[in-house]
ZAGU-251186 format. One record per residue (C-alpha): residue number from 1; z, y, x. Coordinates in Angstrom, 3 decimals. Each point is the difference from the previous one (the first is absolute). Layout:
# residues N
i->NUM | up->Z | north->Y | east->X
...
# end
This chain:
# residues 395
i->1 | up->64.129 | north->-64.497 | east->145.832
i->2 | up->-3.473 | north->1.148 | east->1.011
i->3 | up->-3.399 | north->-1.705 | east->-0.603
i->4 | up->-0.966 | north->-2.216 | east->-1.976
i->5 | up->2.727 | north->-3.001 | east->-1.426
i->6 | up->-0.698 | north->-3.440 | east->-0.362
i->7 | up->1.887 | north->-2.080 | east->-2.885
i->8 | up->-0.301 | north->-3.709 | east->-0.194
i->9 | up->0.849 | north->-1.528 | east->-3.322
i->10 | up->1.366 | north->-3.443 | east->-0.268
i->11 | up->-0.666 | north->-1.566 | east->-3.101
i->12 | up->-2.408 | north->1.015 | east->-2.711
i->13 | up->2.125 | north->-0.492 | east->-3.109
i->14 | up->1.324 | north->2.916 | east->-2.466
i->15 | up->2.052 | north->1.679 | east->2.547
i->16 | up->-2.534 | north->-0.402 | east->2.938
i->17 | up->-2.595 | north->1.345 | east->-2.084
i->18 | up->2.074 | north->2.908 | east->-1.735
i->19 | up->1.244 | north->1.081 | east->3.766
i->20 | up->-3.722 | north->-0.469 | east->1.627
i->21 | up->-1.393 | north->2.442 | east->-2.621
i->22 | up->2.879 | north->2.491 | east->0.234
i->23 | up->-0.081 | north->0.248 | east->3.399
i->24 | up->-3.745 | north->1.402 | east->-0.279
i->25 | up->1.455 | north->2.955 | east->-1.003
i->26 | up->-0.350 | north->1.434 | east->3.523
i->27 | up->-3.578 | north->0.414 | east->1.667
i->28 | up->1.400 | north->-0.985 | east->3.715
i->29 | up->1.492 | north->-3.239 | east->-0.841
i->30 | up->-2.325 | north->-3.261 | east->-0.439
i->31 | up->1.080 | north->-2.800 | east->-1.852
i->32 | up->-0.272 | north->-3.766 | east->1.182
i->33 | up->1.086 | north->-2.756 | east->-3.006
i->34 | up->0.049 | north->-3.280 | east->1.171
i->35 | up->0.236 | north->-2.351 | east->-2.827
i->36 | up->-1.136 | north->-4.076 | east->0.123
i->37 | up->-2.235 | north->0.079 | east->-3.010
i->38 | up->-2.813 | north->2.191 | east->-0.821
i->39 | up->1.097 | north->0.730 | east->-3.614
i->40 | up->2.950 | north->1.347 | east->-1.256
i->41 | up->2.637 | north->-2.520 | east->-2.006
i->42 | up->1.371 | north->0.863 | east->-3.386
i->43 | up->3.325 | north->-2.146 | east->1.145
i->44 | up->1.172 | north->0.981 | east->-4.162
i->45 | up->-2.856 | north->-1.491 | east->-1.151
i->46 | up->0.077 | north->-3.986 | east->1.935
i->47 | up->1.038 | north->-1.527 | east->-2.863
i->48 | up->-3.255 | north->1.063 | east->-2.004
i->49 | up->-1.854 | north->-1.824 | east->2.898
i->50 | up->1.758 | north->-2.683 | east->-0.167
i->51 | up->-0.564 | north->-0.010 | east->-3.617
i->52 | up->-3.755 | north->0.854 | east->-0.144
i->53 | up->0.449 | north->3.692 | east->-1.192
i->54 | up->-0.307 | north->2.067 | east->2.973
i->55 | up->-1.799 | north->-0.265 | east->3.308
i->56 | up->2.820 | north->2.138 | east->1.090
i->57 | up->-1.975 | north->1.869 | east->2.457
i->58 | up->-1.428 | north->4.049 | east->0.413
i->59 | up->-1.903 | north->1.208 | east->3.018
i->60 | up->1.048 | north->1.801 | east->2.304
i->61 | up->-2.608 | north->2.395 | east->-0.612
i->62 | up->1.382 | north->0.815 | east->-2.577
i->63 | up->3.523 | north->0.830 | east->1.023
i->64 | up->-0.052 | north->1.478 | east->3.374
i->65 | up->-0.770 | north->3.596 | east->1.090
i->66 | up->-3.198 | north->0.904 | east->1.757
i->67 | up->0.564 | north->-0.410 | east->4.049
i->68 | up->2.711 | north->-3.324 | east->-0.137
i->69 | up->-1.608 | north->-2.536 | east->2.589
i->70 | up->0.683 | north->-3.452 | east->-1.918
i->71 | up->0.705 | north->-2.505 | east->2.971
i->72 | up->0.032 | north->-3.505 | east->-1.904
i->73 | up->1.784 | north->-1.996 | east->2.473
i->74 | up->3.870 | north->-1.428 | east->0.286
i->75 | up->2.871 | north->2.045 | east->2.705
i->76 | up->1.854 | north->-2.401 | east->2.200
i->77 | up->1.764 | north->1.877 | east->1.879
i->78 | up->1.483 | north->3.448 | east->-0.187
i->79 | up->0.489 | north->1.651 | east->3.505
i->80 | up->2.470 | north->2.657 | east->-0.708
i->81 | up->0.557 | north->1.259 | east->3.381
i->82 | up->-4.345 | north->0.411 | east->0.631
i->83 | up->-0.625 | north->1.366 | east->-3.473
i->84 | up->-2.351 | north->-2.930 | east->-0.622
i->85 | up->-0.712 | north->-2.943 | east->-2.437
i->86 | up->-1.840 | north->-2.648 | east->0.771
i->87 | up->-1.903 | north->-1.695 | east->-2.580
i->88 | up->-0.883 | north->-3.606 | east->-0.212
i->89 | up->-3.686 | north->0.152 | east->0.726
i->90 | up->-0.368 | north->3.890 | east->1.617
i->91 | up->0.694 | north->1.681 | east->2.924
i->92 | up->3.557 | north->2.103 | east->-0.123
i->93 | up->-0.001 | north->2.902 | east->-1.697
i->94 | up->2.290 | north->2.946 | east->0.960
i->95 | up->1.769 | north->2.406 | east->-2.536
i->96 | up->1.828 | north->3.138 | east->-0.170
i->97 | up->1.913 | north->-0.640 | east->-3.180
i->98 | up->0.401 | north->-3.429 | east->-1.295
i->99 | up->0.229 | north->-1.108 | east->-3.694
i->100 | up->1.646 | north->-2.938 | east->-0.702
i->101 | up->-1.071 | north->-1.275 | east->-3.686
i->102 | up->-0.535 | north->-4.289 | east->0.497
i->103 | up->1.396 | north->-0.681 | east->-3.161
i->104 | up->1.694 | north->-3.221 | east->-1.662
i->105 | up->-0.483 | north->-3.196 | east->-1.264
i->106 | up->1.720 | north->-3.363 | east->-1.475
i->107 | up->2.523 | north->-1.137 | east->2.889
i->108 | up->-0.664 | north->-3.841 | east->1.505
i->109 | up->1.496 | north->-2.463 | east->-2.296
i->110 | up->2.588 | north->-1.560 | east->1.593
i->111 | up->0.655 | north->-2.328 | east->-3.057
i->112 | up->-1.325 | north->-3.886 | east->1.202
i->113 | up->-3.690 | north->-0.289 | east->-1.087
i->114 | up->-0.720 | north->3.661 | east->-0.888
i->115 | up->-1.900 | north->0.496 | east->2.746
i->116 | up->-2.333 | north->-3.541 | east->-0.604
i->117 | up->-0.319 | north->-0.046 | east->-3.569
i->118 | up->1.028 | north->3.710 | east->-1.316
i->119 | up->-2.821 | north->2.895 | east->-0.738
i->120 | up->1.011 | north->3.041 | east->0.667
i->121 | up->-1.754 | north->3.561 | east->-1.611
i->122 | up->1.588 | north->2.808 | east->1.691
i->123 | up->-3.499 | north->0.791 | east->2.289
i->124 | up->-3.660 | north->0.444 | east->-0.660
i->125 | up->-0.740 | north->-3.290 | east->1.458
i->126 | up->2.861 | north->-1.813 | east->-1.413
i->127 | up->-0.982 | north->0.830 | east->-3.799
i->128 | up->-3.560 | north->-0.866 | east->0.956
i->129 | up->0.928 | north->-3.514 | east->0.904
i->130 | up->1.999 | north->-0.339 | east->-2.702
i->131 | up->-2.476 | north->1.296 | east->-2.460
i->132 | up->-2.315 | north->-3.002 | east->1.606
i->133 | up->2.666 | north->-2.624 | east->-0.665
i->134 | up->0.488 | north->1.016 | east->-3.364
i->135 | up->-3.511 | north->-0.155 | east->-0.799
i->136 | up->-0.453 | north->-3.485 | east->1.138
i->137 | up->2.851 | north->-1.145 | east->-1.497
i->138 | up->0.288 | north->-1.053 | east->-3.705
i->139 | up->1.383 | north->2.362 | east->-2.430
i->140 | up->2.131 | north->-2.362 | east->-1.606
i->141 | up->1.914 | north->-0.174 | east->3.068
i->142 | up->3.257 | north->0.859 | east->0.722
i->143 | up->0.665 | north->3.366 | east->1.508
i->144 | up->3.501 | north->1.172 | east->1.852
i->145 | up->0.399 | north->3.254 | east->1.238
i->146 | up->3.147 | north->0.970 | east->2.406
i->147 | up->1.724 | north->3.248 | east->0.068
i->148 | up->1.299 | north->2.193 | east->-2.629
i->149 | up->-1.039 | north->3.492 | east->0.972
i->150 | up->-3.254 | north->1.722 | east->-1.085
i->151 | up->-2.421 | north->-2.191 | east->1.901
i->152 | up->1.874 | north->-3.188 | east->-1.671
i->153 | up->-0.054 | north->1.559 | east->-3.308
i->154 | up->-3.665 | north->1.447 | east->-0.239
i->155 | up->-1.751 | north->-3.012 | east->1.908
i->156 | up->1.541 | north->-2.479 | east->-2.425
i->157 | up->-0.664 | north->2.341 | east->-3.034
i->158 | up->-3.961 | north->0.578 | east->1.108
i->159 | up->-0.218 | north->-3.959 | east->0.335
i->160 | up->1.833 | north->-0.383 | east->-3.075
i->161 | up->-1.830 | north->2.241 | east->-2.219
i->162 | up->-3.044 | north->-2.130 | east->1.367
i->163 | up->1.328 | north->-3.368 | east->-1.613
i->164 | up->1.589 | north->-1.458 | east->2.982
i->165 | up->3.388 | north->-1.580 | east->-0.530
i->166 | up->2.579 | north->1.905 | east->2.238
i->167 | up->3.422 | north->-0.267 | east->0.952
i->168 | up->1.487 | north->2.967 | east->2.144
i->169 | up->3.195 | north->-1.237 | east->2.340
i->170 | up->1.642 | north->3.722 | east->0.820
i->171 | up->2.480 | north->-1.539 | east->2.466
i->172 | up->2.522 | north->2.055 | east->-1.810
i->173 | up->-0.813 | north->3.150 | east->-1.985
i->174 | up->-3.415 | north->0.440 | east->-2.118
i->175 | up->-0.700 | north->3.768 | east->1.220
i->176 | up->3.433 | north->0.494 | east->1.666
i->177 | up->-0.916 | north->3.714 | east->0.815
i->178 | up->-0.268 | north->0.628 | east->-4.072
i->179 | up->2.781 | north->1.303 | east->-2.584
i->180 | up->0.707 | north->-2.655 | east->-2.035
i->181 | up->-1.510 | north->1.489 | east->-2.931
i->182 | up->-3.503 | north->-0.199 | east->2.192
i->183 | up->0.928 | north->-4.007 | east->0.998
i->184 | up->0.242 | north->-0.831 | east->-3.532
i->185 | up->-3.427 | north->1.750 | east->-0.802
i->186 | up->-1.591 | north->-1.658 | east->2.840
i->187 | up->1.351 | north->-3.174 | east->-0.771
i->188 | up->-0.991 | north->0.336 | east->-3.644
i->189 | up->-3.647 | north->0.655 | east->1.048
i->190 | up->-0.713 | north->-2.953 | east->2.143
i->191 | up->1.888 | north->-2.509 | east->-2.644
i->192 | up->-2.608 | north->1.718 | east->-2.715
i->193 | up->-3.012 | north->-1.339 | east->2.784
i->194 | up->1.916 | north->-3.522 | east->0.321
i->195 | up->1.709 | north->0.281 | east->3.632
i->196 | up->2.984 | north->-2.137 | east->0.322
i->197 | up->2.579 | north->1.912 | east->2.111
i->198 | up->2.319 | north->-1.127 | east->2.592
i->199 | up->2.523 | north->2.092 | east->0.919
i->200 | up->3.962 | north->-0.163 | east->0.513
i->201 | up->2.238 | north->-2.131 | east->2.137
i->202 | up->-2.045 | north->-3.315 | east->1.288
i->203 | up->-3.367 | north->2.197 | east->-0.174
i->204 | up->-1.150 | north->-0.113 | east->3.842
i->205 | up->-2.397 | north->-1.780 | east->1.280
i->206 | up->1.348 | north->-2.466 | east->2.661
i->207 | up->-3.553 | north->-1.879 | east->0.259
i->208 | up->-3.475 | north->0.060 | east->-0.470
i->209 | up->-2.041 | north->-3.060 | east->-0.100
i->210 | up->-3.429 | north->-0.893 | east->-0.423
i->211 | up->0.380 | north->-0.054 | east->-4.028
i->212 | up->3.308 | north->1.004 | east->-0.415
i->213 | up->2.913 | north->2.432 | east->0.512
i->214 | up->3.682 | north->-0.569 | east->0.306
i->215 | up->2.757 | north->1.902 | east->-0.784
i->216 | up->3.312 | north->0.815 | east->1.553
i->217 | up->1.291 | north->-1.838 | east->-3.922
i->218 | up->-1.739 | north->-3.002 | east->1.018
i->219 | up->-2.611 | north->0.427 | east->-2.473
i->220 | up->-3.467 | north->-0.770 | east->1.337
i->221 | up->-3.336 | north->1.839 | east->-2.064
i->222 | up->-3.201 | north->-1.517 | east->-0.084
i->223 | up->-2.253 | north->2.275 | east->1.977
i->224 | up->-3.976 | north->-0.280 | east->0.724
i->225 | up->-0.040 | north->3.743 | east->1.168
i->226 | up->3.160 | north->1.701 | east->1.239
i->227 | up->-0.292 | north->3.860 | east->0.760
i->228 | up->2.575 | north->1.343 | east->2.456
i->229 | up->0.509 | north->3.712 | east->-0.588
i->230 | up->3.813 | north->0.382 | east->1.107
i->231 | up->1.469 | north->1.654 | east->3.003
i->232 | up->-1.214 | north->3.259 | east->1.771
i->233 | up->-0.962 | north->0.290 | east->3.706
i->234 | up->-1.837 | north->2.191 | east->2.145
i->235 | up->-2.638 | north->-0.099 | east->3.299
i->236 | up->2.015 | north->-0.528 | east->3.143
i->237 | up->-1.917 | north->2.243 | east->2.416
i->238 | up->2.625 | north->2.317 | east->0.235
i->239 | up->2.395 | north->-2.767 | east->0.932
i->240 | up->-2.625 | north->-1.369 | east->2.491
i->241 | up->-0.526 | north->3.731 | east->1.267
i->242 | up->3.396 | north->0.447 | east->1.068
i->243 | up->0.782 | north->2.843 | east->-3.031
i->244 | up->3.399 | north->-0.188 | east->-2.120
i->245 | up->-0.199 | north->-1.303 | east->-3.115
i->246 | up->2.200 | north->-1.144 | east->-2.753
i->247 | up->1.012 | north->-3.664 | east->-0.776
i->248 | up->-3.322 | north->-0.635 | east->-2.194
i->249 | up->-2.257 | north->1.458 | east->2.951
i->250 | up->-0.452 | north->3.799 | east->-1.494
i->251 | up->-0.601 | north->2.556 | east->2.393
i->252 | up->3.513 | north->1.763 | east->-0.003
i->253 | up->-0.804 | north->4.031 | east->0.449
i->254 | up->2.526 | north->2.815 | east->-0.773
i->255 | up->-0.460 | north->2.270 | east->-3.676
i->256 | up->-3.006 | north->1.827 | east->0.848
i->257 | up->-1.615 | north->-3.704 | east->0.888
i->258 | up->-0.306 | north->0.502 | east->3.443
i->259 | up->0.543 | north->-3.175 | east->2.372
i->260 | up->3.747 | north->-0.423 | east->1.548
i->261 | up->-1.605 | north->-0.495 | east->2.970
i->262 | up->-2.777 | north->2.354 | east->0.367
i->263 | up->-0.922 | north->3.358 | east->-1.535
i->264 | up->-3.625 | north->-1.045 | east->0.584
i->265 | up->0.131 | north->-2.842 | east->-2.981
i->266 | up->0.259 | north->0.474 | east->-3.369
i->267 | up->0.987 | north->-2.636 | east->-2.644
i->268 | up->-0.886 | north->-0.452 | east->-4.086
i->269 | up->-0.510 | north->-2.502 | east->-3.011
i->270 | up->1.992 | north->-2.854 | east->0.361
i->271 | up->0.011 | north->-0.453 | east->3.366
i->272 | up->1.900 | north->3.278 | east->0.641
i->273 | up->4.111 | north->-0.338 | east->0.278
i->274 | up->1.220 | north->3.625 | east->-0.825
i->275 | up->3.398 | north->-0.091 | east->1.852
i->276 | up->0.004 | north->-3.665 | east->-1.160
i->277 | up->-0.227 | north->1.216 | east->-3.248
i->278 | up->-3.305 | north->-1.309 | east->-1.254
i->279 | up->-1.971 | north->0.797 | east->-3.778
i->280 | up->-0.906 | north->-2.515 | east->-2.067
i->281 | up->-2.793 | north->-1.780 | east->0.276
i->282 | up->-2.765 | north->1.813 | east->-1.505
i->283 | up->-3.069 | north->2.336 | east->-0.287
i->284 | up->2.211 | north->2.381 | east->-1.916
i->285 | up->2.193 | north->0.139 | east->3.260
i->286 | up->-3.143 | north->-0.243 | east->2.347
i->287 | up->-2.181 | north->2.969 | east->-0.929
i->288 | up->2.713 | north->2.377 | east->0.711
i->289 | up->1.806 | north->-2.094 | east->2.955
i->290 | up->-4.072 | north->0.470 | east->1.330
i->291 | up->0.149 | north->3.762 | east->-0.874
i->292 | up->2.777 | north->0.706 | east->2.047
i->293 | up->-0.657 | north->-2.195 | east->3.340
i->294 | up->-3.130 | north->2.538 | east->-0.071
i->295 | up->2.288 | north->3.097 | east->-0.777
i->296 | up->2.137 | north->-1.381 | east->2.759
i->297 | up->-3.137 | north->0.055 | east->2.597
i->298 | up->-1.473 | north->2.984 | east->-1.353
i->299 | up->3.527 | north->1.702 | east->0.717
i->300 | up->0.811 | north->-1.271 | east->3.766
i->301 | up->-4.489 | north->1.005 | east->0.883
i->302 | up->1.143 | north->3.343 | east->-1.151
i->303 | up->3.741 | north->-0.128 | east->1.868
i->304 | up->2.147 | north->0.295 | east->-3.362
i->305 | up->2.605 | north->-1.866 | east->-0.946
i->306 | up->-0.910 | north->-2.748 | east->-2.668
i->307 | up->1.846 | north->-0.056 | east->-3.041
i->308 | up->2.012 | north->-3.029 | east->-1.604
i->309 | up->-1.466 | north->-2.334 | east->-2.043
i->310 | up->0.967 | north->0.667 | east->-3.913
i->311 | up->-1.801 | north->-1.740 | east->-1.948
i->312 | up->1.005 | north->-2.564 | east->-2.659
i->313 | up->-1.580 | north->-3.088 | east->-2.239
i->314 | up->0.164 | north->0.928 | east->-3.686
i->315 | up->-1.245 | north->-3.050 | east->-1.926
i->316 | up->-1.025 | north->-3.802 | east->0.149
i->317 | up->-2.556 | north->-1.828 | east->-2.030
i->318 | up->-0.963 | north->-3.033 | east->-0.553
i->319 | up->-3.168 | north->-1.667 | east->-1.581
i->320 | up->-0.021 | north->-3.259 | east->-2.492
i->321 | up->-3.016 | north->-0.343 | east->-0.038
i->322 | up->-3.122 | north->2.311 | east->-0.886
i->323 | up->1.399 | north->0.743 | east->-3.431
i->324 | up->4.120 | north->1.075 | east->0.205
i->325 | up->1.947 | north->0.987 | east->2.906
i->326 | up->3.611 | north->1.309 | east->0.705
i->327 | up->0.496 | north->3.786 | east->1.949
i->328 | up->3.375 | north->-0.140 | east->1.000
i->329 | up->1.167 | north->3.994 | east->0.443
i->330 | up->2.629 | north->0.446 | east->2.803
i->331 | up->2.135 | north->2.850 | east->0.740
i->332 | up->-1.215 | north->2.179 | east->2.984
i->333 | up->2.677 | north->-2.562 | east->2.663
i->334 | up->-2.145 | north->-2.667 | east->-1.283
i->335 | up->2.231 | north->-1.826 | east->-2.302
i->336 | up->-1.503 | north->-1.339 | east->-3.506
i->337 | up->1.003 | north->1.924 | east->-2.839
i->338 | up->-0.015 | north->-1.210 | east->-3.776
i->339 | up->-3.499 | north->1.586 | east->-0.268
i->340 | up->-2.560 | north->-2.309 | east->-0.089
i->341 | up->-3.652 | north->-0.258 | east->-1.774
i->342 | up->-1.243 | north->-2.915 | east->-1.123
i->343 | up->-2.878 | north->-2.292 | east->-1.850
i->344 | up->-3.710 | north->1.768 | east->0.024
i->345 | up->1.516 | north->3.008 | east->0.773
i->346 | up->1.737 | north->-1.046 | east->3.082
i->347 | up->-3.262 | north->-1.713 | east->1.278
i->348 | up->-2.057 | north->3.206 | east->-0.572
i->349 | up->2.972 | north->2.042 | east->2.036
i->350 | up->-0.518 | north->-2.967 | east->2.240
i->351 | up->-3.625 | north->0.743 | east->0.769
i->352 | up->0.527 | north->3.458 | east->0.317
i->353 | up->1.958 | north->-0.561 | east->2.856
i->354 | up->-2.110 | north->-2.661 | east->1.772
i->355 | up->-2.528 | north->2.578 | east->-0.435
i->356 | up->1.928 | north->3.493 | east->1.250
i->357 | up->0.298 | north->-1.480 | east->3.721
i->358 | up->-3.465 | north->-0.212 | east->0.132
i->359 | up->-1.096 | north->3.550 | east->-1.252
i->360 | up->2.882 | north->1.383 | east->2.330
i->361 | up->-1.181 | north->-1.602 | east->2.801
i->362 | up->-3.716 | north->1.567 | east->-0.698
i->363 | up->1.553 | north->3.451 | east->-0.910
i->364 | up->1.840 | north->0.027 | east->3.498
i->365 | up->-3.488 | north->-1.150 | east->1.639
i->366 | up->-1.736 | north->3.005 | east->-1.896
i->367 | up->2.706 | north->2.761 | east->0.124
i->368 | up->2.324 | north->-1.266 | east->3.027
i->369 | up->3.516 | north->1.416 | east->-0.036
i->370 | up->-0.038 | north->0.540 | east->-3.748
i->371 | up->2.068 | north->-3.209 | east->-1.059
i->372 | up->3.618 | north->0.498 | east->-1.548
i->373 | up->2.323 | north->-2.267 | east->-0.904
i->374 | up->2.621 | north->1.194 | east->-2.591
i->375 | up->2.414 | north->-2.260 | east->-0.337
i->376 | up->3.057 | north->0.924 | east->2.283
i->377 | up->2.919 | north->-2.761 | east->1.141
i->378 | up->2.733 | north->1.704 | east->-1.014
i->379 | up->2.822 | north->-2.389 | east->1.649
i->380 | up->-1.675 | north->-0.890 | east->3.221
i->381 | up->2.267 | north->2.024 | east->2.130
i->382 | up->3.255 | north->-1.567 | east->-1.757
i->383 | up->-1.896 | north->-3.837 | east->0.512
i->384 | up->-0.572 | north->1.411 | east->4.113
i->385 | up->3.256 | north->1.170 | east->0.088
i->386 | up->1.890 | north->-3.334 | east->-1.510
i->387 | up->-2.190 | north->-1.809 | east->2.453
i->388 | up->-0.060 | north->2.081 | east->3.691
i->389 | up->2.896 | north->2.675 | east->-0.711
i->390 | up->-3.266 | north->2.394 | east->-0.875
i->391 | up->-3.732 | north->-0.133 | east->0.180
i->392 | up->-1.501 | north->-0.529 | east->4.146
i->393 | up->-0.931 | north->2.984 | east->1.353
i->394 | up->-3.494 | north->1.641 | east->0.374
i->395 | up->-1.505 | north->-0.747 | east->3.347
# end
């Protein structure tokens, strides 16, 4: 390709950002990121909103390389076949190379009442409003959180630690992705804050009222503020753009993250589907998935043949509260292992890692192309292979 390149970003979250300021790495390509909030969101650190700790919130001054036009403004439509987006309040804007880095959020509630009387935290504006309603109401009241993953955990744990009385409903599991060794830690940590946890046959929630929640038991909890922070969904544009995706609504691409249905589109962070094979949720899995969409682009511009994704999640953590935490370590297919830290120590490895996104992100934006991720999936192939017959082929 001659001239100069034009690469629209989708989505200004850890992979957007990570693949805006890699891709800067070449003087004849310019760099769009369209993003619907001016700032950048620390999506690890809502719960510290929500508890009063953390605005949650960097510049993007600070984070993105010199040259990335910042276009604050929402894409409705994606027009594969014209190269073009077409934002909510702008005029279209045409591409070369697409990124495609929307991110996630909390699914709709289909549980009866979620959606009238729940709260939930999994968005900028969604911990803000909660923060409000927790500020105007008493502290004496009572407090249920729903959903036992990390969100769940550390939401109820900052409120906790605060002097609110909490009960966590895990509709199941507490922390199903930890070893068990990790779940006992965890669970140990928020009874030593005073959280009463639900978890275990009967433990979904089958209603939410106005100052209550039921459960699939029959058991009903008093309730002045219920926080929904369970299930896992995605944007739909590339639904409502006409692009495969998987079940949830991720963007499904082939190994080097390239679209199924166009070479031209690029996918990463939790709205990319490698061969229907999606990471886990998480900055650890978005920096690199965001490294490599840019790779991929920088490799088709200069008419090579991208290479396969690689990389792997190596660890989990979790906060309770500001003072102890749990880091779950995981074997390099992203399975817990028996190796976890815990108490003070575990919240200062903790804060480490909230903080490492960050100073990668503003490395990239200084040095771009210099980011490295070294944590390999070892058994990706064998998962591709028990699920296709073999990984999908480069396009």
């Amino acid at each position: 390709m001659t001239g100069n390149t034009h690469v629209v970003v989708i989505g200004g979250g850890y992979a957007g950002i990570m693949a805006a300021n890699r891709l800067t790495q070449r003087d004849d390509v310019t760099v769009t990121l369209i993003n619907p909030r001016p700032s950048f969101v620390e999506r690890i650190r809502l719960h510290q909103l929500v508890g009063g700790t953390d605005d949650a919130v960097v510049e993007y001054g600070d984070l993105l390389a010199e040259g990335i036009r910042l276009v604050v403004d929402t894409v409705t439509l994606i027009d594969a076949a014209a190269r073009t987006v077409r934002p909510a309040a702008g005029e279209p804007l045409g591409y070369d190379y697409l990124v495609y880095a929307v991110g996630s959020g909390s699914a709709g509630p289909s549980v009866p009442g979620a959606a009238e009387f729940a709260y939930p935290a999994a968005s900028l504006e969604q911990a803000q409003r909660l923060r409000s309603v927790l500020d105007a109401t008493p502290e004496t009241a009572l407090v249920t959180v729903v959903g036992g993953g990390p969100l769940g955990i550390e939401t109820a744990a900052e409120l906790a630690e605060l002097g609110r009385t909490v009960t966590l409903v895990c509709g199941g599991q507490l922390g199903p992705y930890l070893h068990p060794w990790g779940r006992r830690s965890v669970a140990k940590g928020l009874s030593k804050l005073g959280v009463t946890v639900i978890d275990g046959p009967g433990a979904n929630v089958t209603t939410v009222k106005r100052d209550a929640v039921q459960l699939s038991d029959g058991r009903e909890l008093p309730s002045r503020v219920t926080i929904w922070t369970a299930g896992f969904g995605v944007p739909d544009l590339a639904v409502r753009s006409g692009l495969r995706t998987d079940a949830l609504g991720r963007l499904l691409t082939d190994e080097t993250l390239t679209s199924v249905d166009d070479d031209h589109i690029v996918a990463a962070g939790d709205s990319a589907a490698p061969s229907g094979l999606p990471l886990r949720m998480s900055c650890q899995a978005a920096l690199p998935l965001g490294s490599h969409a840019a790779d991929t682009v920088l490799s088709r511009i200069a008419g090579q043949q991208p290479a396969n994704f690689s990389k792997g999640i190596a660890a989990m953590c979790v906060s309770l509260g500001r003072r102890a935490g749990v880091f779950q370590l995981a074997h390099r297919d992203d399975t817990a292992m028996w190796l976890h830290l815990t108490g003070r120590l575990g919240a200062k490895v903790k804060e480490a890692a909230c903080k490492s996104p960050i100073t990668q992100l503003a490395d990239e934006a200084r040095k771009p192309g210099s980011h490295t991720w070294p944590v390999k999936d070892a058994k990706r192939q064998q998962r591709l292979q028990a699920k296709h017959g073999g990984a999908l082929a480069p396009r």
